[in-house]
N, C-alpha and C positions, 0 to 999 in steps of 0.2 A: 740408698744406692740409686745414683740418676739412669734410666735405662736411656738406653740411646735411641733417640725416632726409626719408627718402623719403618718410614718410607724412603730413609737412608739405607735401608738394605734390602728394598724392593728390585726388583729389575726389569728391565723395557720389556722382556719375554714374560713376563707374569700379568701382562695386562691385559690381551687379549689371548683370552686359555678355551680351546673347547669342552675341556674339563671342569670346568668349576672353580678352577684356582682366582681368590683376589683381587681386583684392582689394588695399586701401591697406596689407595687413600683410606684412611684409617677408620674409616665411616663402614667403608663399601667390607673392609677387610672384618668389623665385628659383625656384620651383618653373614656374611660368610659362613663365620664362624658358628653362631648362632644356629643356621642353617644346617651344618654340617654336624650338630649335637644334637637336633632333632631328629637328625638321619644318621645315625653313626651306622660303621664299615663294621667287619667283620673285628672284634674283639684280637690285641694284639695277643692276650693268651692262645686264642684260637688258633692266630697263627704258627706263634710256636710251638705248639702241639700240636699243627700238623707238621711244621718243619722240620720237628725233632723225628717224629714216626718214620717220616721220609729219610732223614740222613744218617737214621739207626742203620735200616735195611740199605739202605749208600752203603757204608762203612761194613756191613758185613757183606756185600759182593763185591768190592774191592780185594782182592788177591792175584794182583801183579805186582812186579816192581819196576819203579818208575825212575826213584832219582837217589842214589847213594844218602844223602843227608837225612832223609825218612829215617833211617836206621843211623846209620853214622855220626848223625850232627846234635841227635835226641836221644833216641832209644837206650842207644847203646851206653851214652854217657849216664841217663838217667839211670841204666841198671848198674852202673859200677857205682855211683852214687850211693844207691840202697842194696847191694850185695854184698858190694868191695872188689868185684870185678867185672871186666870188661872195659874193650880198647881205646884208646882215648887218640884221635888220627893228632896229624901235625898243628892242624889249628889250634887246639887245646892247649899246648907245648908254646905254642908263639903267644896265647894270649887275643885272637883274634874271635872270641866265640866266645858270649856271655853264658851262666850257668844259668839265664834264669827261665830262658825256655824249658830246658831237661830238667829243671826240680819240679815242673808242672806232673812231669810223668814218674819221675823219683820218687812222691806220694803218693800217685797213683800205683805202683808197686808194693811200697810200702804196705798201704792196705789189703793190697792182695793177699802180701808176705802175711803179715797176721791174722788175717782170716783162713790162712792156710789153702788159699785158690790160685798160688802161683805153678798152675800148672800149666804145660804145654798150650793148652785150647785157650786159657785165661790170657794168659803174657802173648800170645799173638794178636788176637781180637779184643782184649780189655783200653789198648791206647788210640786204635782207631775208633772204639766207639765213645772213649772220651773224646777224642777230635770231634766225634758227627756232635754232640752237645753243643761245642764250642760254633760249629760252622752252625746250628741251627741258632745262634745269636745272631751270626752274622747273614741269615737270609732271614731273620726278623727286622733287621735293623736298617735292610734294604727295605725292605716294602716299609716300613716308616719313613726314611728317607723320602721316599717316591712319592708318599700320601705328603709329606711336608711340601714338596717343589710342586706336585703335580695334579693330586689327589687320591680319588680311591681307585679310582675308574683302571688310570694309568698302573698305578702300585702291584694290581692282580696281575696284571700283565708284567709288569716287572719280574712279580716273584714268577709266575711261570717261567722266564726266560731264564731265571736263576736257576730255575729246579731242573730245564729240560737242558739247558746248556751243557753238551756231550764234554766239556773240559773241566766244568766246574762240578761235577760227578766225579769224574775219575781221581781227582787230585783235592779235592776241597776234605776230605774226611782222612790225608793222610797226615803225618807227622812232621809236616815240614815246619818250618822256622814260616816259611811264607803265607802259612792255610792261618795260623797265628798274626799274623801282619797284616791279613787281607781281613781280617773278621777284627782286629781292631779298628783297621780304616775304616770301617763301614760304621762304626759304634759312633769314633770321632767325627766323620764328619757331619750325622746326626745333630751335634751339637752347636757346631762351628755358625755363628749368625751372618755370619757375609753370606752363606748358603741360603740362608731362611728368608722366607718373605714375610714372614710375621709368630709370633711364638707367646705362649702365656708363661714360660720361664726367661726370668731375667736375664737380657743377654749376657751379663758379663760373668754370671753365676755358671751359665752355657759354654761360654768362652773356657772360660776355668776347668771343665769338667773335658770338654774338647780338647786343651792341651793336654792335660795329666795321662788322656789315653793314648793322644797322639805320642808323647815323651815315652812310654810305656812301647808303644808299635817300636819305638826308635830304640829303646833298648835290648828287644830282643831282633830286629835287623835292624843295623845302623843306616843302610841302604834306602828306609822308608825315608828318613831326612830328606828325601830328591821330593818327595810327596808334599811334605810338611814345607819346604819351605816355599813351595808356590802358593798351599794357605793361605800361610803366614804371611806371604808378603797381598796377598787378594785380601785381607781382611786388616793389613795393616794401611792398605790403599781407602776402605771404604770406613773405617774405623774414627771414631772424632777426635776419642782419648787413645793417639799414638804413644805419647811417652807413658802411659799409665799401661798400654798394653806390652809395652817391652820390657820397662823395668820391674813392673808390678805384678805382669803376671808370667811374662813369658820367662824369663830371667829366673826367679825362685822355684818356679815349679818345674823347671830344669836341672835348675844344679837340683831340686831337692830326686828329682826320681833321678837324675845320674849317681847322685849321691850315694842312694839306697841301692842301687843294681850294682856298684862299683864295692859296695861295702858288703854288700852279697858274694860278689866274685873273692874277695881280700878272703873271704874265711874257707872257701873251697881250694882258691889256687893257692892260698900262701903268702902272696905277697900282694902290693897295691897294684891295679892293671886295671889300666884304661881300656875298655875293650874297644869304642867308638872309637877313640884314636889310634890303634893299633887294625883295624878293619883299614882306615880309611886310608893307612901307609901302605897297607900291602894290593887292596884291591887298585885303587885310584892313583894313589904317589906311584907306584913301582910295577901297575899293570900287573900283577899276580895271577890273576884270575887267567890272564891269558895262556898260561902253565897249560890249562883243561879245555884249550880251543879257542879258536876265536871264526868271527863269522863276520860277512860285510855289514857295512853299514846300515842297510837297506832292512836287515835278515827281520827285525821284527813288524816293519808296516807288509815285506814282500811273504815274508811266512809263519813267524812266528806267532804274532798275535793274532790276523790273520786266521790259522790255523785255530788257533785257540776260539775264537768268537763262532766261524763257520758260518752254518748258511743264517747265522745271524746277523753276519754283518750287514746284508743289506739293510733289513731291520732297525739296526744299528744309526746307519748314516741317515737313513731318513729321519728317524727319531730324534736327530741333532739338529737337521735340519727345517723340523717341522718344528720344534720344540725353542729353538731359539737360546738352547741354556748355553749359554757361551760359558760360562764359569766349569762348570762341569766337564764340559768336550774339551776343553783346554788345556785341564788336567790330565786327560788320556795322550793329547797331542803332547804336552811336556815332559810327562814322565816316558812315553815311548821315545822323543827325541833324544833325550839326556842319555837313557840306556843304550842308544841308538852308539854313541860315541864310544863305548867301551866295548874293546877288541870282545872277551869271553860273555857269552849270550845263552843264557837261556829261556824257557817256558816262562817256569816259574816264579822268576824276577820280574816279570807284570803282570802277576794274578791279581794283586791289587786292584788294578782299573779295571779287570775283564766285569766284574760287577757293573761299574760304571758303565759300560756298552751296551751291557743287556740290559741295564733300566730305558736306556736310550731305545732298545729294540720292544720295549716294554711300551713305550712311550706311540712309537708307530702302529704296534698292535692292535693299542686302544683305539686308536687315531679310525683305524680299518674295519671294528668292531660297530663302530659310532656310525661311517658308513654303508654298514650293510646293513643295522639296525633299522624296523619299520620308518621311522621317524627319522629316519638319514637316509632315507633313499629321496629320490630326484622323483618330481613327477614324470608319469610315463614307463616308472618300472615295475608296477604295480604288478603286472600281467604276466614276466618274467616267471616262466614254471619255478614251483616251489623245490623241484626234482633237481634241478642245477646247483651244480655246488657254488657259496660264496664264494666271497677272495676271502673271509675270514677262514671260510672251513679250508679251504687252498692251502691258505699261509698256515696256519696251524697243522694241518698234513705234513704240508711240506718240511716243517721245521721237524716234528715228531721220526720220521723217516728217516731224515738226515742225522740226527741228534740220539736218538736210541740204540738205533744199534751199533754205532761208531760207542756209545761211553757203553757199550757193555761187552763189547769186542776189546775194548781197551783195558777193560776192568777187571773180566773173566779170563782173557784167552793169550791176548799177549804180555808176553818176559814176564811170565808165571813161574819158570822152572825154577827160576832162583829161589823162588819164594817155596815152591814145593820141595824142594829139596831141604831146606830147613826144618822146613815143619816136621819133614818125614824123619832126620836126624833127630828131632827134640822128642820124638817117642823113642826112636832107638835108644837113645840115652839114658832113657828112664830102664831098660833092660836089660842096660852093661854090656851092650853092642858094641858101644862107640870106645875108642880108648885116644886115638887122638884124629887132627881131620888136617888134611893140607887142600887147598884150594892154588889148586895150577889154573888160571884163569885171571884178566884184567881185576886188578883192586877194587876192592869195596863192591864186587856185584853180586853180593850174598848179604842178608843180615850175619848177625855175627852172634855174638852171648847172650842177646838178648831176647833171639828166639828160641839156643839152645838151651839156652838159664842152665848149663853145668859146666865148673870150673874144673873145662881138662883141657890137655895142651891145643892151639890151634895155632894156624900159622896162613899167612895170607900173603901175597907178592907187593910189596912195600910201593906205593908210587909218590913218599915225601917228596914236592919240590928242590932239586939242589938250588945250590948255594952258584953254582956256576951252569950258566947257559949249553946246551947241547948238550950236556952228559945224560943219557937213557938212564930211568930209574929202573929198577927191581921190572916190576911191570911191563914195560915197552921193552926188556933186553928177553923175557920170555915170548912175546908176540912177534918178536923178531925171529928169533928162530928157538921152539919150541924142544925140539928136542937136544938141541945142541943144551939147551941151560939147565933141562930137566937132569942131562946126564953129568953137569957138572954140580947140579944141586947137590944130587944123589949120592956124591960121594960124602956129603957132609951133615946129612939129614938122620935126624932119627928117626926112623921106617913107621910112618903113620898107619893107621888100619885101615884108615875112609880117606880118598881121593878124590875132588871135586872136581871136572874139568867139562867145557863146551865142545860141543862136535868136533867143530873143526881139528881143534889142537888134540881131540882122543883122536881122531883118526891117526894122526901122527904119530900119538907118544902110545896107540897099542902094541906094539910088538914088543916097546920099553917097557909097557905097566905089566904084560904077560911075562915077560922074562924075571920083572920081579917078585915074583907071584902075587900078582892082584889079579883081581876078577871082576867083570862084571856084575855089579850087584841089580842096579834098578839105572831106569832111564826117564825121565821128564821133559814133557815137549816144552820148549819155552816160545818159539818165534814161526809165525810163517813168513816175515821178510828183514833185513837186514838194519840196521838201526847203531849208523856211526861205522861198523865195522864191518865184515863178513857177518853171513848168515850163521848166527847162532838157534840152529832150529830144537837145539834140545840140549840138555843138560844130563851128563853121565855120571854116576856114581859107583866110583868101584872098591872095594874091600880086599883087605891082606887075604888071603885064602888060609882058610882055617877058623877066622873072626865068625 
């Protein structure tokens, strides 16, 4: 197999590095190498084992809830998978949502199930702490990333920014289709040689191993496509053998994982379904997404990612621009533009690149570290009391300040109640408390069977997309007016035991839930400030009197 010259996928930023990285001549780059085997970094075991330590204890101080699809999109389907029940939302129905996310957790059940530890405490925290497993891949695969472009120096800094980044805490260890997507990108582009300045695996053997995961990210979010094809096209520019890359590699080892995810989905839903193609009719052809909001143009350079990065951005921008990796920063600019143009926005549709930034913010770190180091100081600062804080102890303050108590206020303290009121249901149940639960409150902002894991009636306020524009679903004709819908409900409902509802709307509908005889049972705080809607500062749970 001919490998392709290293110094064809060298780049003008790899030449002069204060790090140690390379010159693009194949001389200078074994010599390097050599170098860097007589001094090896920290053992990549090492790494993930401490990354895993770290994203265990993530994953068990995580108990908020963040984004309906944690539950809805995964959980819930994996447990009707391996139960035989539990709700399957409208996506599932259209075809728009591959299975092969939720069989990851469907056997993660399963095990539980015949071990006989599907109990309450397991089936809450047994899927997030397979998530931290998964996400400790993907902040090894970052600091390898970082030691390939950058070195070692950079890489430590890297993973710090991974590990301290108050967004990638909160969300990287939860059940999203996305934490899945964002921990492959990082695997794939490891491999991808238009990235690499030099490698002792064969590029195209790399190449190979890079699509298959890439194809893989793109089967469980069709949406990473936006990712892949800017690759794709960045390595089909720098590439010798173009036609051997598209028909030979890109080509088979596409249809062959569509293939397999497709013939996966045929034995669960039934029939054959495209799920890429059915994603990309409803999000893209026919704006769907916009159903659940939409936000300007602007929403993720002016606040969303933004938000997400924090006081790393500065970090950030320097590191791109100190760094010179235009390949890399290109990718953040493309993927935020392209999302940029779709009305419905959120977070978690660019967790992806947030990695990318913080290596960037990892990159200047270094940069600052090198600087304050004996040997990086200026003559004449010799004298400068030892008592004075650096700019490295400054910046690493300042980031730790910023970034800690933001992901554990996020993580511990807000839109908890949803999540507490589940939990507390999933023991009642085990005590023949529960006999059936209605939930007066916006769709999907509870888990559902998969936290209570018992098959008795529930019922939740419907918000499927119509078929016809303006018509208010189930959902929006309750938050309209609360108690006018409750009392029409009412006439038609069978008299659940346990009633679920948020402040605002109990205050309304108490003198209705008292006249029917319910009761205050228990109360859970969920919010100190409002988020989309009214102030939902706590969660009410009230019982049939008598239960």
């Amino acid at each position: 197999m001919r490998q392709r010259n290293k110094a064809a996928i060298s780049s003008p930023s790899l030449t002069n590095n204060p790090f140690g990285k390379p010159n693009s001549s194949s001389s200078d780059s074994d010599q390097t190498e050599e170098a860097h085997d007589s001094n090896p970094s920290v053992s990549p075991r090492k790494i993930f084992a401490f990354c895993l330590a770290f994203r265990l204890v993530n994953a068990l101080l995580v108990q908020t809830y963040f984004n309906p699809d944690e539950h809805w999109q995964a959980l819930e389907v994996a447990h009707r998978i391996t139960f035989g029940y539990g709700h399957l939302t409208w996506e599932w129905k259209k075809g728009i949502r591959s299975y092969l996310h939720p069989l990851i957790f469907a056997l993660l059940y399963k095990v539980l199930a015949l071990l006989g530890l599907d109990t309450p405490l397991f089936m809450i925290k047994a899927p997030r702490l397979l998530q931290s497993m998964f996400s400790a891949v993907g902040d090894l695969y970052l600091y390898k990333l970082s030691v390939l472009l950058f070195g070692d120096h950079v890489a430590k800094w890297a993973l710090f920014a991974q590990l301290m980044n108050w967004f990638m805490f909160f969300c990287i260890t939860r059940t999203l289709s996305n934490t899945a997507e964002t921990v492959l990108t990082l695997v794939s582009l490891y491999y991808w040689p238009c990235l690499q300045r030099s490698s002792s695996k064969p590029p195209l053997i790399s190449r190979k191993l890079g699509l298959a995961i890439a194809a893989l990210a793109c089967s469980i979010r069709p949406t990473s496509a936006i990712i892949w094809l800017y690759i794709g096209l960045l390595e089909l520019f720098v590439t010798r053998d173009r036609l051997r890359f598209i028909f030979l590699e890109v080509a088979p080892i596409g249809i062959l994982v569509l293939g397999l995810t497709c013939s996966l989905d045929r034995l669960i839903y039934g029939s054959w379904i495209i799920v890429p193609l059915n994603f990309l009719k409803f999000n893209f052809l026919s704006s769907g997404g916009d159903y659940y909001g939409t936000h300007k143009w602007h929403w993720y350079f002016s606040q969303g990612f933004t938000v997400m990065v924090l006081s790393f951005l500065p970090f950030s921008i320097a590191g791109i621009l100190q760094s010179k990796e235009w390949k890399l920063s290109g990718l953040i600019a493309w993927v935020l533009g392209l999302y940029s143009v779709l009305g419905h926005k959120e977070f978690r549709f660019v967790l992806p690149v947030l990695p990318i930034a913080l290596m960037f913010s990892g990159y200047s770190l270094a940069t600052i570290s090198i600087s304050d180091s004996p040997s990086g100081k200026r003559k004449g600062y010799s004298n400068v009391s030892s008592k004075c804080p650096t700019k490295m102890q400054l910046a690493v303050f300042f980031l730790l300040a910023t970034n800690i108590p933001m992901a554990l206020y996020m993580s511990l303290i807000h839109q908890r109640g949803t999540e507490d009121v589940m939990n507390h249901l999933s023991k009642e149940v085990l005590n023949e408390k529960v006999k059936s639960i209605l939930f007066l409150m916006p769709c999907h902002a509870t888990p559902y069977y998969s936290t209570l894991h018992r098959n008795i009636p529930m019922h939740f306020l419907d918000c499927t997309p119509s078929d016809e524009k303006g018509i208010p679903d189930e959902s929006d004709r309750f938050m309209m007016d609360p108690v006018g819908f409750t009392s029409e409900y009412a006439r038609k409902w069978s008299l659940p035991s346990h009633i679920v509802l948020f402040e605002p709307e109990e205050k309304l509908l108490r003198d209705f839930l008292v006249s029917h005889s319910f009761r205050q049972e228990k109360r859970f705080f969920h919010a100190h400030f409002k988020v989309d809607r009214d102030l939902q500062a706590s969660v009410a749970l009230y019982v049939l009197t008598g239960q």
